[in-house]
SEMI-792110 format. One record per residue (C-alpha): chain; residue number from 1; x, y, z; residue in one letter. Coordinates in steps of 0.5 Angstrom, whole numbers. Example, Ala and Ser with C-alpha at 12.3 -4.5 7.8 and 13.67 -1.06 7.14 Angstrom:
# SEMI-792110
<pt><unit>A</unit><pos>1</pos><c1>25</c1><c2>-9</c2><c3>16</c3><code>a</code></pt>
<pt><unit>A</unit><pos>2</pos><c1>27</c1><c2>-2</c2><c3>14</c3><code>s</code></pt>
# end
This chain:
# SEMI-792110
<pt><unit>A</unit><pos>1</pos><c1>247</c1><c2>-51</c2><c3>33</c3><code>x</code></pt>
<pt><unit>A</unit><pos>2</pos><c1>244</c1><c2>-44</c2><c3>31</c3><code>x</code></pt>
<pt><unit>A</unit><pos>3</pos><c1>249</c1><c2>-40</c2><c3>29</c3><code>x</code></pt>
<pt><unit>A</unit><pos>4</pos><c1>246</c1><c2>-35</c2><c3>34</c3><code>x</code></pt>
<pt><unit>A</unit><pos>5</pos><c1>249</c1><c2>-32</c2><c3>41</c3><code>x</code></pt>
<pt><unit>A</unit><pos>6</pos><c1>243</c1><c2>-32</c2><c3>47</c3><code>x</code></pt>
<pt><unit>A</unit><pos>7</pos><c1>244</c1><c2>-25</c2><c3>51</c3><code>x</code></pt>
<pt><unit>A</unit><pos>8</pos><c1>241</c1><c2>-24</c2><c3>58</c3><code>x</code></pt>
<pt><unit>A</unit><pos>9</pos><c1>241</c1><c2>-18</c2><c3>62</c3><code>x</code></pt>
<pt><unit>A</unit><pos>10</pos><c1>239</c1><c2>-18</c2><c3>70</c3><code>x</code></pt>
<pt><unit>A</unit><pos>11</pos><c1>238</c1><c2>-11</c2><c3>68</c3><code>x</code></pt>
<pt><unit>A</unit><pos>12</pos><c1>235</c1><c2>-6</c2><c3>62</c3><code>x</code></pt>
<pt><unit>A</unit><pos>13</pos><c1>241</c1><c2>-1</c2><c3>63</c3><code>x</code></pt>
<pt><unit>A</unit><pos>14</pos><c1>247</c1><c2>-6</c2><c3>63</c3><code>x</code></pt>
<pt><unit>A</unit><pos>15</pos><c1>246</c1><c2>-8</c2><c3>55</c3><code>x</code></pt>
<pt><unit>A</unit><pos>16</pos><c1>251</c1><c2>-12</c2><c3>51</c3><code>x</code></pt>
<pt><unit>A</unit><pos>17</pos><c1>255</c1><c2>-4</c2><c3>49</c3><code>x</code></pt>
<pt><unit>A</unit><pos>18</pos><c1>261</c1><c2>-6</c2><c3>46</c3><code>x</code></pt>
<pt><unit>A</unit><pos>19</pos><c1>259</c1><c2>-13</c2><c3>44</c3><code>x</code></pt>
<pt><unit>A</unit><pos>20</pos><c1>254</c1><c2>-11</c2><c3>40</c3><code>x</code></pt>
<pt><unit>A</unit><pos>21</pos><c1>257</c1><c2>-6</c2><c3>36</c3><code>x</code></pt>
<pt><unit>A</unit><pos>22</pos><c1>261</c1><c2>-13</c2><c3>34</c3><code>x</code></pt>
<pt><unit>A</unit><pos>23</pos><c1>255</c1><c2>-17</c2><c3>33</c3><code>x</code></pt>
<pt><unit>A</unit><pos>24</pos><c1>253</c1><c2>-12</c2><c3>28</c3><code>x</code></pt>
<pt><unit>A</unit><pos>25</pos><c1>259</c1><c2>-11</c2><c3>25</c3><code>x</code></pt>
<pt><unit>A</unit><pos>26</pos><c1>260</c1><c2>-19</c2><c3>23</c3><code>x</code></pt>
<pt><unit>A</unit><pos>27</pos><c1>252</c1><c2>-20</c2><c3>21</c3><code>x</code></pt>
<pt><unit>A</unit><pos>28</pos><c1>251</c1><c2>-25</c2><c3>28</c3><code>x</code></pt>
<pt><unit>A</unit><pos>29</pos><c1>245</c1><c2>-26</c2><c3>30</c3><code>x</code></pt>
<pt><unit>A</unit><pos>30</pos><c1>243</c1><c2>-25</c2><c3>38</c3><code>x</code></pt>
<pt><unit>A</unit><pos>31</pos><c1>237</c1><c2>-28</c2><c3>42</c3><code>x</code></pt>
<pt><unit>A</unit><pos>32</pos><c1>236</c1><c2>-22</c2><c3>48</c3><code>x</code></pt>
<pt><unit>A</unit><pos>33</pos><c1>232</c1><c2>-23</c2><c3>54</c3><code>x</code></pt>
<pt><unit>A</unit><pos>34</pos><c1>232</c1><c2>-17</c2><c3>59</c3><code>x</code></pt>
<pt><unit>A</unit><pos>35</pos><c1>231</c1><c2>-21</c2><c3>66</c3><code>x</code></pt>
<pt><unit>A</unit><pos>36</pos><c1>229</c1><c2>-15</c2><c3>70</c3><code>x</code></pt>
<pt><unit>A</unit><pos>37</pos><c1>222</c1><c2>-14</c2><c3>65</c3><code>x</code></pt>
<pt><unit>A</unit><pos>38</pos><c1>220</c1><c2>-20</c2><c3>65</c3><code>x</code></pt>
<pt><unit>A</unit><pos>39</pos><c1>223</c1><c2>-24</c2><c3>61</c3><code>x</code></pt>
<pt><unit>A</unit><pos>40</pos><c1>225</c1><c2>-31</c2><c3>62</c3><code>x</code></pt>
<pt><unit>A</unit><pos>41</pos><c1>231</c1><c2>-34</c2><c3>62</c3><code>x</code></pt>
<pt><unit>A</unit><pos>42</pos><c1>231</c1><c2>-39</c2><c3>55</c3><code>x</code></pt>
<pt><unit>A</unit><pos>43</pos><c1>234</c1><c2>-46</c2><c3>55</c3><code>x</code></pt>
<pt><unit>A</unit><pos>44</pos><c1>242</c1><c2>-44</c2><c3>52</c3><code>x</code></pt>
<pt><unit>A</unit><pos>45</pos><c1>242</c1><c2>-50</c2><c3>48</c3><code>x</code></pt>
<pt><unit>A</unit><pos>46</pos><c1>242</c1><c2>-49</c2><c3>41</c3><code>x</code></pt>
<pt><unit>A</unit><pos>47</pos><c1>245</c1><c2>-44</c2><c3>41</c3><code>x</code></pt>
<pt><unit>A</unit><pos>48</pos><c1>253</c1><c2>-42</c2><c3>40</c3><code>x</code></pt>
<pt><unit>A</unit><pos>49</pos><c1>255</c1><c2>-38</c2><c3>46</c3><code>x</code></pt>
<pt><unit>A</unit><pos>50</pos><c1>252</c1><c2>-35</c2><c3>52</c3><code>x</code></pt>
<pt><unit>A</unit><pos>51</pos><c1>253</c1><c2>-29</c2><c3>54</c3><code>x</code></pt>
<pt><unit>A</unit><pos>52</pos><c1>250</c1><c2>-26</c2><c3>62</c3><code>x</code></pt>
<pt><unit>A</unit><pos>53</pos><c1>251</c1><c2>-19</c2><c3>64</c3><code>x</code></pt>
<pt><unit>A</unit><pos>54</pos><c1>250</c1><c2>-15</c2><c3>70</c3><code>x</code></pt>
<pt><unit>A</unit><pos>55</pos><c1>245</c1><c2>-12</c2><c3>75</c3><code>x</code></pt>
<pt><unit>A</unit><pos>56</pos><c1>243</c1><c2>-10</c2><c3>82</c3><code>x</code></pt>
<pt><unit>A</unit><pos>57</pos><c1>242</c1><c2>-17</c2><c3>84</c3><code>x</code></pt>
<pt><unit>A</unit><pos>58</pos><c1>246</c1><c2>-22</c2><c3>88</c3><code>x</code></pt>
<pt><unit>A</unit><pos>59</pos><c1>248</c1><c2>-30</c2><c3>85</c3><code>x</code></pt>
<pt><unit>A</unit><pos>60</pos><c1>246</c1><c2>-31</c2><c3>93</c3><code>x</code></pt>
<pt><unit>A</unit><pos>61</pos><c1>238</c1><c2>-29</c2><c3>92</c3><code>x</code></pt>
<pt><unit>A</unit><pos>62</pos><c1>233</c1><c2>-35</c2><c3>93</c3><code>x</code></pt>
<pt><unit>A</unit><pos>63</pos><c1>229</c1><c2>-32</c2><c3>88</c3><code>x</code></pt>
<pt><unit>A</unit><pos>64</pos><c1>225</c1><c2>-36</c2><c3>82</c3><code>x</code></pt>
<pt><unit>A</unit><pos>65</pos><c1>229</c1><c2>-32</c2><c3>77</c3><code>x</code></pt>
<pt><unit>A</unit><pos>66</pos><c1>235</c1><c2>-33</c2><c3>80</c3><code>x</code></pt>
<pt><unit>A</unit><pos>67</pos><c1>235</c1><c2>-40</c2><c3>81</c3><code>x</code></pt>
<pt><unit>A</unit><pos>68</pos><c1>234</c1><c2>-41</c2><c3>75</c3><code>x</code></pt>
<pt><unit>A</unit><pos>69</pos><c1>239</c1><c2>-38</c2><c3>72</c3><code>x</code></pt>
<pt><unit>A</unit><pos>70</pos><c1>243</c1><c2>-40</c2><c3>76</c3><code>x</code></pt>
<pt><unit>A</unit><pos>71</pos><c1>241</c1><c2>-47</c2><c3>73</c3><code>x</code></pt>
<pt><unit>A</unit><pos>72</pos><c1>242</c1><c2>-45</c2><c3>66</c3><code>x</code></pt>
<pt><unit>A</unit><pos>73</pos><c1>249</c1><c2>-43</c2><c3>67</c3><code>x</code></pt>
<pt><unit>A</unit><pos>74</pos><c1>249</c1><c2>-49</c2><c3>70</c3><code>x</code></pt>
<pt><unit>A</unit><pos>75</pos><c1>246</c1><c2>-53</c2><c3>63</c3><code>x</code></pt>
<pt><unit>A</unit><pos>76</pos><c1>251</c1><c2>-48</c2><c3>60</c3><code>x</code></pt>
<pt><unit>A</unit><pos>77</pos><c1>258</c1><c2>-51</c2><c3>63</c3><code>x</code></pt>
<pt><unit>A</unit><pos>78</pos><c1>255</c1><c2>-58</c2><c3>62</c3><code>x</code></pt>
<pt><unit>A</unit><pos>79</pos><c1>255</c1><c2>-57</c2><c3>55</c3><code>x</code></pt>
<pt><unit>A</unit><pos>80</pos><c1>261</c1><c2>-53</c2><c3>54</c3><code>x</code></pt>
<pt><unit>A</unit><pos>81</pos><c1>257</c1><c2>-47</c2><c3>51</c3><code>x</code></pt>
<pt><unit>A</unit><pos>82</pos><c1>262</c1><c2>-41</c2><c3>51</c3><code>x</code></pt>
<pt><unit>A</unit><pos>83</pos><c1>260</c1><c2>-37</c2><c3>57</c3><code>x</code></pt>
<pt><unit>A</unit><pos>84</pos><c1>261</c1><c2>-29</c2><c3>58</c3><code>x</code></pt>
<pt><unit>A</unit><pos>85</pos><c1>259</c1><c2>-27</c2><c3>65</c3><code>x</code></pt>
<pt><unit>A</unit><pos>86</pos><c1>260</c1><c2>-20</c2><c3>66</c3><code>x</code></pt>
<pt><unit>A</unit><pos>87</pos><c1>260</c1><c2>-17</c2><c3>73</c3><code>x</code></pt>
<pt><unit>A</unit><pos>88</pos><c1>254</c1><c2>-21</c2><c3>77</c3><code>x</code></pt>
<pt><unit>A</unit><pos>89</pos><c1>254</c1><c2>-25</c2><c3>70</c3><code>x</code></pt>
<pt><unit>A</unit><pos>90</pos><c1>261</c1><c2>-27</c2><c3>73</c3><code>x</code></pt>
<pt><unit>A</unit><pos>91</pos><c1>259</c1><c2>-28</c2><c3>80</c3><code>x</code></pt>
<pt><unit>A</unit><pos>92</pos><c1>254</c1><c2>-33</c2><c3>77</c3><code>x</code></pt>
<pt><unit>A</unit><pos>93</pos><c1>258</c1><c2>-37</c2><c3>74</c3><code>x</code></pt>
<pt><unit>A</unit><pos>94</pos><c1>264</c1><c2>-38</c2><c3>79</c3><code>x</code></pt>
<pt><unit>A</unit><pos>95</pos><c1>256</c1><c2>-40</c2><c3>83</c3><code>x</code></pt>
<pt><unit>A</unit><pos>96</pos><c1>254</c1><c2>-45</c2><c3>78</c3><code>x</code></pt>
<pt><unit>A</unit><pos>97</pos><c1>261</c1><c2>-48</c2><c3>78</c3><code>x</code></pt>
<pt><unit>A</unit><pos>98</pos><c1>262</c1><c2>-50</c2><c3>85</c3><code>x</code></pt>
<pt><unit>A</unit><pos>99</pos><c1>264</c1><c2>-43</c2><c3>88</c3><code>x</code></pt>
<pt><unit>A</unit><pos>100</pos><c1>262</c1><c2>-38</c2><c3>93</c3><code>x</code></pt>
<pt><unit>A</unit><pos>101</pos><c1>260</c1><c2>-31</c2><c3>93</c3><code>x</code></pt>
<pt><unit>A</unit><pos>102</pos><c1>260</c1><c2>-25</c2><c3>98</c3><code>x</code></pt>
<pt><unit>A</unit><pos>103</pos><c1>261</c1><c2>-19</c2><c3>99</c3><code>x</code></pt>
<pt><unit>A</unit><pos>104</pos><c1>267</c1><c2>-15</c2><c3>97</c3><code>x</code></pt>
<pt><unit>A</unit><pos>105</pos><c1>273</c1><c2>-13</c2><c3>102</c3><code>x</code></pt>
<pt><unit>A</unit><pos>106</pos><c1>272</c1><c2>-6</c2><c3>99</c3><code>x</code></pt>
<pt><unit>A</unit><pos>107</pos><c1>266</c1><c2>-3</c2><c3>94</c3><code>x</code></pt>
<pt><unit>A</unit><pos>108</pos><c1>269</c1><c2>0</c2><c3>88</c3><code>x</code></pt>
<pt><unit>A</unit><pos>109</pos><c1>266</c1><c2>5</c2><c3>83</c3><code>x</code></pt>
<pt><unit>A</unit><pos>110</pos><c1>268</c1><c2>9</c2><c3>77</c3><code>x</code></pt>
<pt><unit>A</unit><pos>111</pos><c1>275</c1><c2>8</c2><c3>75</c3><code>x</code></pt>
<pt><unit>A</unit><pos>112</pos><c1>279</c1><c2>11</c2><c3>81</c3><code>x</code></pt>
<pt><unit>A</unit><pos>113</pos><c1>279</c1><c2>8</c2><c3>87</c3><code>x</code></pt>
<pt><unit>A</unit><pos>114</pos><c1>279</c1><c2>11</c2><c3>94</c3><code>x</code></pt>
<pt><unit>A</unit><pos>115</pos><c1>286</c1><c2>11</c2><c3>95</c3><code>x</code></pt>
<pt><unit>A</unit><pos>116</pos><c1>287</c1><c2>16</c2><c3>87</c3><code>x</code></pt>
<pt><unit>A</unit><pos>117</pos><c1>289</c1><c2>11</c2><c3>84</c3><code>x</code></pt>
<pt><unit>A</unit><pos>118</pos><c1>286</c1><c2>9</c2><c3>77</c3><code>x</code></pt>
<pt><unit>A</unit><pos>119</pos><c1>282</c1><c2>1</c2><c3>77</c3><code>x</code></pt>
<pt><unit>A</unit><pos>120</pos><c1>287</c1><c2>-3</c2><c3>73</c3><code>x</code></pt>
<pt><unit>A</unit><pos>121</pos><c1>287</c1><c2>-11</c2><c3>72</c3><code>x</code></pt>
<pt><unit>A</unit><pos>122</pos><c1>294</c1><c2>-16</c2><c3>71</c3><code>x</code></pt>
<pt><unit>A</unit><pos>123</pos><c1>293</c1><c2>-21</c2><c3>67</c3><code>x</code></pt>
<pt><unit>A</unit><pos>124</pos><c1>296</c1><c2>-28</c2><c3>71</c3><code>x</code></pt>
<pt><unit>A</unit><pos>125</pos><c1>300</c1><c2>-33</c2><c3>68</c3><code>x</code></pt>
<pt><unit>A</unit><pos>126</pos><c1>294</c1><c2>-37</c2><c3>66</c3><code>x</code></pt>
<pt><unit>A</unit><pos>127</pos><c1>292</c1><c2>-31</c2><c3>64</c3><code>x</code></pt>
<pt><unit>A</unit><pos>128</pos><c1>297</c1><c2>-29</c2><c3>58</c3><code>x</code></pt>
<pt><unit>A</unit><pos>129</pos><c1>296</c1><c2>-35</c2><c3>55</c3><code>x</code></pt>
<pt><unit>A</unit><pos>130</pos><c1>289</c1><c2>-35</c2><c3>55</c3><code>x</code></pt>
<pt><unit>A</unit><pos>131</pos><c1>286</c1><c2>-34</c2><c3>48</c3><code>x</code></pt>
<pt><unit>A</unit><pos>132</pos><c1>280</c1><c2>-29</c2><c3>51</c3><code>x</code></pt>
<pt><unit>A</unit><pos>133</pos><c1>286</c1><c2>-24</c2><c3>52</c3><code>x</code></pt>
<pt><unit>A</unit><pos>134</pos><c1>290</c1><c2>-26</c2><c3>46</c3><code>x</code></pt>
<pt><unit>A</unit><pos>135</pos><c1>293</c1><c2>-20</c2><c3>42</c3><code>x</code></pt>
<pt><unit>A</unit><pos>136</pos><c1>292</c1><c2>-16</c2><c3>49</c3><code>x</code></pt>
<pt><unit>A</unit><pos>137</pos><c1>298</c1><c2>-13</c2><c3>54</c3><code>x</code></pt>
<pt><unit>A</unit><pos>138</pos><c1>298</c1><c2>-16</c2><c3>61</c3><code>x</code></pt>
<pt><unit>A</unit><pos>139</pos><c1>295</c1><c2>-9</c2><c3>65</c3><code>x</code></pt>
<pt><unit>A</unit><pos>140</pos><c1>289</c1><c2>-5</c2><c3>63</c3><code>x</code></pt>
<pt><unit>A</unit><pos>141</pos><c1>285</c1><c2>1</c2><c3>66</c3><code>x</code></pt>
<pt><unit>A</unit><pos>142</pos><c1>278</c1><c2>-2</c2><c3>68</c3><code>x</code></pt>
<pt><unit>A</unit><pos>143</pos><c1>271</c1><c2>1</c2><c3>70</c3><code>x</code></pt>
<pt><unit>A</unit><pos>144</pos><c1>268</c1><c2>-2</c2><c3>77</c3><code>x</code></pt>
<pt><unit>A</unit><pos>145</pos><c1>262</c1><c2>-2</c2><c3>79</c3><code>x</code></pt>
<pt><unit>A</unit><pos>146</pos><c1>260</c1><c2>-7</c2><c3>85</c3><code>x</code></pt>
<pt><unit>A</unit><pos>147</pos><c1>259</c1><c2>-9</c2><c3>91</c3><code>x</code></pt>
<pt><unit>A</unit><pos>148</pos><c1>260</c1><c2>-17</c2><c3>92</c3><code>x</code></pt>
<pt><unit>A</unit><pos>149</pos><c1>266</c1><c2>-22</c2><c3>90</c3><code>x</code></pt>
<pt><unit>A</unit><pos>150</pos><c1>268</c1><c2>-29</c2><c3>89</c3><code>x</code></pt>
<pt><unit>A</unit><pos>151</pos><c1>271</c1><c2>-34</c2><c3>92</c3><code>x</code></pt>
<pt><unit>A</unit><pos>152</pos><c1>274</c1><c2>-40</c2><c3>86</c3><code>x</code></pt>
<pt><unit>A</unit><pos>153</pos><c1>272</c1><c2>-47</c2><c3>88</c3><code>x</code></pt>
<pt><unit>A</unit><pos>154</pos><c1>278</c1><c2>-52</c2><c3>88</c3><code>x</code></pt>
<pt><unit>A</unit><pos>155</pos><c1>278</c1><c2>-54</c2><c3>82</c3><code>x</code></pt>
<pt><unit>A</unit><pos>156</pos><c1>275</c1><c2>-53</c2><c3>75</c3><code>x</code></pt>
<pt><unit>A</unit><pos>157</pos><c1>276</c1><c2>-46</c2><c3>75</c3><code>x</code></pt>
<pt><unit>A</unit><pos>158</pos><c1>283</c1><c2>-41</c2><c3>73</c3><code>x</code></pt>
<pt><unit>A</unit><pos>159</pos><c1>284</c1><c2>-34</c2><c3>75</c3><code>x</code></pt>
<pt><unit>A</unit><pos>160</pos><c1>286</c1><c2>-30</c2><c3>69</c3><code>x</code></pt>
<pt><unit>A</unit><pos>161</pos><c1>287</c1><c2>-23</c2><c3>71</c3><code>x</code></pt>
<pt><unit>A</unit><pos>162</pos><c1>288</c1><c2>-19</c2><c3>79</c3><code>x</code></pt>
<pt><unit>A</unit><pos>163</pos><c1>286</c1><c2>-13</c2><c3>81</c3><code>x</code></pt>
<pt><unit>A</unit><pos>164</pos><c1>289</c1><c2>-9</c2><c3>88</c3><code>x</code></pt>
<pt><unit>A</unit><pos>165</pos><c1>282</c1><c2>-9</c2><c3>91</c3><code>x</code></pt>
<pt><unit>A</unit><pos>166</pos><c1>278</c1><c2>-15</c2><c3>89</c3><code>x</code></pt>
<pt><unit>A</unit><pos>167</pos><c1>283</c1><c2>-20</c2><c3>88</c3><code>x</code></pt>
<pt><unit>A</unit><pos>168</pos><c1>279</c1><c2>-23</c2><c3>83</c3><code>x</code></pt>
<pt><unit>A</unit><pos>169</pos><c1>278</c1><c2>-19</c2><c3>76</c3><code>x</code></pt>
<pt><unit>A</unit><pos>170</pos><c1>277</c1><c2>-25</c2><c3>71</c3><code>x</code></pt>
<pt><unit>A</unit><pos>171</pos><c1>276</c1><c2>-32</c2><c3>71</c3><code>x</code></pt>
<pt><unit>A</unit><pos>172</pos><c1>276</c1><c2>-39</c2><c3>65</c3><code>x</code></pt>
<pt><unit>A</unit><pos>173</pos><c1>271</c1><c2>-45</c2><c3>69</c3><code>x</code></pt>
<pt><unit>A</unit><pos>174</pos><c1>272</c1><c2>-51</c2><c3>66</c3><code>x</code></pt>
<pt><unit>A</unit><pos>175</pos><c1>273</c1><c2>-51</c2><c3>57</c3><code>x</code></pt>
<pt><unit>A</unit><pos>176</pos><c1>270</c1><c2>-44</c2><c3>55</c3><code>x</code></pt>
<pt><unit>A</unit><pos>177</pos><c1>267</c1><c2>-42</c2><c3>61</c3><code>x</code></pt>
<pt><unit>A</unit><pos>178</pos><c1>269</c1><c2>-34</c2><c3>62</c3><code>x</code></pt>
<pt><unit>A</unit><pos>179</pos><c1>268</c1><c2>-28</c2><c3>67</c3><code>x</code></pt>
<pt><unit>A</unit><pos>180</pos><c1>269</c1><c2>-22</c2><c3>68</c3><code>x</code></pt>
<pt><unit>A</unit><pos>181</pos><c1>269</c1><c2>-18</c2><c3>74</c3><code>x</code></pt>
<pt><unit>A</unit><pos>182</pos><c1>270</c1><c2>-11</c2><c3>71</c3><code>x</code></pt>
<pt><unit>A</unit><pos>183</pos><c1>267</c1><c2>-8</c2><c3>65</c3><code>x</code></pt>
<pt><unit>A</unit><pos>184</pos><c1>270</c1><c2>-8</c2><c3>58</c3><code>x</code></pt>
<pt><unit>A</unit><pos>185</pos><c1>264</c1><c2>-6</c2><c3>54</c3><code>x</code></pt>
<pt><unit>A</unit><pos>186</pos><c1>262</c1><c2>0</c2><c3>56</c3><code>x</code></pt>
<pt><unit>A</unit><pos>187</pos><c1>260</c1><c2>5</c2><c3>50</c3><code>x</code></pt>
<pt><unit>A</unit><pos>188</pos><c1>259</c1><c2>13</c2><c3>51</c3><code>x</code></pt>
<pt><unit>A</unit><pos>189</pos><c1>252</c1><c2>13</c2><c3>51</c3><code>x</code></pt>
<pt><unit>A</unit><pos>190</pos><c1>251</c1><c2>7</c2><c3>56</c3><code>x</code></pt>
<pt><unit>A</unit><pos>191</pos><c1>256</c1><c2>10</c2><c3>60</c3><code>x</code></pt>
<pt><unit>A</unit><pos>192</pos><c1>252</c1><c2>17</c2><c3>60</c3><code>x</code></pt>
<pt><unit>A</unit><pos>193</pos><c1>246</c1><c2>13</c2><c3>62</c3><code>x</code></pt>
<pt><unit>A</unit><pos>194</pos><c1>249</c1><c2>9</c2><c3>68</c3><code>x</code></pt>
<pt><unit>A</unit><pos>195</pos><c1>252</c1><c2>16</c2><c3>70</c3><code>x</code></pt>
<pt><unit>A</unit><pos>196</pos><c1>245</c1><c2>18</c2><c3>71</c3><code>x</code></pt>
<pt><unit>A</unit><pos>197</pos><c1>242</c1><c2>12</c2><c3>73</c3><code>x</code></pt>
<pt><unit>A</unit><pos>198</pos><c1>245</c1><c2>8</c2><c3>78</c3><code>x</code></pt>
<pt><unit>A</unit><pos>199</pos><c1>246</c1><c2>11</c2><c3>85</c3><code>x</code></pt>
<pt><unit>A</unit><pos>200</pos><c1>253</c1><c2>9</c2><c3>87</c3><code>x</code></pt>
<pt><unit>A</unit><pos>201</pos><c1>255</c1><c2>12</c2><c3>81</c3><code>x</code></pt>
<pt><unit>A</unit><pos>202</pos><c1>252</c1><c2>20</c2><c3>82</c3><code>x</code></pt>
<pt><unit>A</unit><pos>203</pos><c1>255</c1><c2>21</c2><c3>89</c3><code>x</code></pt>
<pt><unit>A</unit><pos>204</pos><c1>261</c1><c2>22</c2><c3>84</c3><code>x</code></pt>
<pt><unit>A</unit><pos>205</pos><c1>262</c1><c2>29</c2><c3>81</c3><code>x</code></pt>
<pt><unit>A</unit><pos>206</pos><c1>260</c1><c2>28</c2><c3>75</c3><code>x</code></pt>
<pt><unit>A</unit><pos>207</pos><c1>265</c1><c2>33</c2><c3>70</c3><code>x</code></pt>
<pt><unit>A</unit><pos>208</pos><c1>271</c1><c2>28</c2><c3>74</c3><code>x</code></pt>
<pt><unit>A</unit><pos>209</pos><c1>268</c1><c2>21</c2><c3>72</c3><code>x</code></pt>
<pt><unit>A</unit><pos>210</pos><c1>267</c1><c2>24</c2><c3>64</c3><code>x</code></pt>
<pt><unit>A</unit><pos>211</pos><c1>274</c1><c2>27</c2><c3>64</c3><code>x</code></pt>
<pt><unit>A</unit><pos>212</pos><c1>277</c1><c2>20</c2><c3>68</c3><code>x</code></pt>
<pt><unit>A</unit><pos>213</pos><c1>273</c1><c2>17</c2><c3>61</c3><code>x</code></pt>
<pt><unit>A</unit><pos>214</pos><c1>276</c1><c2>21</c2><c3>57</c3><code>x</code></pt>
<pt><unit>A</unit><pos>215</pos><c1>283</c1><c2>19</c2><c3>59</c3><code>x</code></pt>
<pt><unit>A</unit><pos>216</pos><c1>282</c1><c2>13</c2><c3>58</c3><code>x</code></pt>
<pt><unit>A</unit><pos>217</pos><c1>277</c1><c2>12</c2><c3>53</c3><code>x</code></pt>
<pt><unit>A</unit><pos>218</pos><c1>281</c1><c2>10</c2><c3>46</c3><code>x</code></pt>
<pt><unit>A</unit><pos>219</pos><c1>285</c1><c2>5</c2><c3>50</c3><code>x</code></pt>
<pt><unit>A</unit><pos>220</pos><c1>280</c1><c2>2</c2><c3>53</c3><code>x</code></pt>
<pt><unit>A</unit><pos>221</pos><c1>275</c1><c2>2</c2><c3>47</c3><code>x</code></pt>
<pt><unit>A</unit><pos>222</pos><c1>281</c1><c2>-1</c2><c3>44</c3><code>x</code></pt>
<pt><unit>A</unit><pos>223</pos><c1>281</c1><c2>-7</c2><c3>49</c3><code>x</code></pt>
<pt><unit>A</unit><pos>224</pos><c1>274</c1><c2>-8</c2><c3>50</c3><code>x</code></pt>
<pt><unit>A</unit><pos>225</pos><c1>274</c1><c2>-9</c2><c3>41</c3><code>x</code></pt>
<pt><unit>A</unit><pos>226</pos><c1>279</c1><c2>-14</c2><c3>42</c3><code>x</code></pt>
<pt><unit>A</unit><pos>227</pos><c1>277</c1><c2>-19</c2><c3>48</c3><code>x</code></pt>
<pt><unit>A</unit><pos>228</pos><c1>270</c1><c2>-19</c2><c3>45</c3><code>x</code></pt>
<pt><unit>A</unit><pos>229</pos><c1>272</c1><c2>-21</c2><c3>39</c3><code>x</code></pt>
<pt><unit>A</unit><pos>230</pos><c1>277</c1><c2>-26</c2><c3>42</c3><code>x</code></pt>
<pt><unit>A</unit><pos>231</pos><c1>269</c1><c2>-29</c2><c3>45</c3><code>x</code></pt>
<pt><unit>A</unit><pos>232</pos><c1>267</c1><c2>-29</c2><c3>39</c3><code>x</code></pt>
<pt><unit>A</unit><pos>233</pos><c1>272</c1><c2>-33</c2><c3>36</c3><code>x</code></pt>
<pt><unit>A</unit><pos>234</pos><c1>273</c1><c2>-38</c2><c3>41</c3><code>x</code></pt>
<pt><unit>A</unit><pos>235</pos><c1>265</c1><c2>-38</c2><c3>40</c3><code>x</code></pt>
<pt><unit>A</unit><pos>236</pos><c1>265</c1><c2>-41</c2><c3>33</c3><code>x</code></pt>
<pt><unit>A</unit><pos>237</pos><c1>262</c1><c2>-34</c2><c3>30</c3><code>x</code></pt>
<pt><unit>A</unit><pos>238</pos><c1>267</c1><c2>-30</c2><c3>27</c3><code>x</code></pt>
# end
């Protein structure tokens, strides 16, 4: 097997950030495929992890790209690929492994939620034990940012981490299968870009979303490093 991580974006501005830096730092190699520029989502056997982020679509869009992805994360689960899904990366893969996907009882954006209280996500029993959070804290700040949330099958999936809003933050499908609801990779200049890009996002003052960062950033630099990483490991590459 190539020693050699497949990353697909369903969107040009939701890069691999934070992971990136640490592919960098080890000297692993990557395969990337951008979904919403007419890449083609490649075959993920053959190579030693996947990883899916997020975008504007849905895991429950009919689309031809769409169900093929779906299809390859299925091929992913299959063949016990070490998986991370982020955001919509998530809610694909708790669809491909028999869950559901619907809209969120509440949409949540930035890093305060509408009460004033800042998004953060516990870890679950299931999840202290679990090598993804390994050397971790059991609470962490969170960037959010989506509209839509999942419902586990009965079987075959663990929840790992919980969120006030959105019950359902983190989860392991079958072995090596992960997703994440919320955002750990953000770095400064993905987040400037989002700010300026995304639609949800720019009904927020914009001097309050830099100094909500600014408060957390070191903590959740810190957290994202280190739970990539553990993705890494628990993929062989490090």
């Amino acid at each position: 097997m190539s020693r050699k991580i497949l990353i697909v974006k369903n969107m040009t501005q939701e890069g691999a950030g934070l992971l990136e830096t640490l592919l960098c730092e080890h000297g692993i190699a990557s395969h990337q495929e951008d979904l919403s520029a007419c890449g083609t989502f490649p075959d993920p056997r053959g190579y030693s992890a996947l990883v899916v982020l997020g975008g504007y679509q849905s895991a429950n869009d009919e689309t031809s790209s769409m169900l093929l992805q779906l299809r390859r994360i299925v091929q992913a689960l299959d063949e016990e690929i070490p998986f991370l899904g982020i955001c919509l990366g998530m809610q694909c893969l708790v669809k491909a492994g028999g869950g559901k996907v619907m809209k969120a009882p509440v949409k949540e954006t930035g890093f305060i939620d509408t009460n004033g209280n800042p998004y953060r996500i516990d870890l679950t029993a299931a999840g202290k034990k679990d090598p993804l959070f390994g050397g971790l804290g059991k609470s962490f700040p969170v960037f959010q940012l989506h509209g839509e949330t999942v419902e586990l099958a009965k079987s075959g999936m663990e929840l790992l981490a919980t969120g006030e809003g959105c019950p359902i933050q983190a989860v392991r499908v079958g072995k090596n299968g992960y997703g994440l609801q919320c955002h750990f990779e953000l770095t400064d200049a993905m987040f400037s870009e989002w700010c300026e890009n995304d639609a949800d996002l720019k009904k927020i003052d914009q001097d309050d979303l830099m100094k909500q960062f600014e408060n957390i950033r070191e903590e959740y630099h810190t957290t994202g490093l280190k739970l990539l990483y553990n993705f890494l490991r628990i993929s062989g590459l490090v």
